[in-house]
N, C-alpha and C positions, 0 to 999 in steps of 0.2 A: 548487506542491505541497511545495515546501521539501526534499525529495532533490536530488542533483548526479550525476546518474546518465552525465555529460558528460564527469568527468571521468579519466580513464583512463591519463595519463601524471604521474609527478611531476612534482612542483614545482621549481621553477631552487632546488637546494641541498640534493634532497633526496635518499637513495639509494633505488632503487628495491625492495631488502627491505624499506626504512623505511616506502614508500608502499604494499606489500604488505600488510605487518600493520593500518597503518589502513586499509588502505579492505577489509579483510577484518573490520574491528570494524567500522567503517559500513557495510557491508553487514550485516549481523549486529543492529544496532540498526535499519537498514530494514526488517528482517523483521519483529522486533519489535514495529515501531511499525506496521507494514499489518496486521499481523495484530489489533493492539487496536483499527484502526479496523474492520477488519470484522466482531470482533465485536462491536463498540458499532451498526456498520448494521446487522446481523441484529437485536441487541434491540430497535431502532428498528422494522423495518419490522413484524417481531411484534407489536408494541403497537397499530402503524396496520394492521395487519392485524383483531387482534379491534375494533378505534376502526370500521372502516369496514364494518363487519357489522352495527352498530348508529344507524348516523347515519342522518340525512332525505337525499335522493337529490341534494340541491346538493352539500350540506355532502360527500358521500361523491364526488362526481365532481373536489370540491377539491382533497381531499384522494387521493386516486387520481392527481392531474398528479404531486402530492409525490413519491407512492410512486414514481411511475416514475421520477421523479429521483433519489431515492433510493438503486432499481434497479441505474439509468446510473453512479452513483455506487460502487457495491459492487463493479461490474464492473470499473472502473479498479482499484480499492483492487487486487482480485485480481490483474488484469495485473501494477499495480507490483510486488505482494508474487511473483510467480512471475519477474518479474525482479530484484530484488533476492534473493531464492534461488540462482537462477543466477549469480551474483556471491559468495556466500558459496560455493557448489561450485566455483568457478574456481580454478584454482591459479593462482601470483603468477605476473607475467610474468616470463621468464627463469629459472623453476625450478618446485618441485614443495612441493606441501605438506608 
């Protein structure tokens, strides 16, 4: 998925305000980045929404396994993005925003 959502202690060398502020901007740019994928799956499933309104009854049951993947796929997006929110609400460890 290319998030590090693992990792939750500095780094050997680094202070832990230091590893506060970044992983308060990485958290911050995960937001970011789930929230453009989900709306690029909504305009996606949109499109194969009016697509499968209109096809022969193969062609629309093919495309229907997609959609559900799709689906399965938007659903993660959400999870990550409602956990990486909850990491931009956290305040740093050992203090207070």
């Amino acid at each position: 998925m290319g998030d590090d959502s693992s990792s939750r202690r500095p780094p050997a060398g680094k202070r832990s305000e230091e590893f506060a502020i970044a992983g308060a901007s990485q958290a911050e740019h995960w937001v970011s980045s789930y929230r453009n994928r989900i709306a690029y799956k909504n305009e996606v499933l949109l499109g194969s929404g009016r697509a499968l309104k209109v096809m022969p009854s193969a062609g629309g049951r093919a495309m229907s396994t997609d959609e559900r993947m799709l689906r399965n796929q938007l659903l993660r997006y959400r999870a990550r993005l409602e956990y990486w929110k909850d990491r931009v609400r956290e305040p740093p460890a050992g203090g207070h925003r």
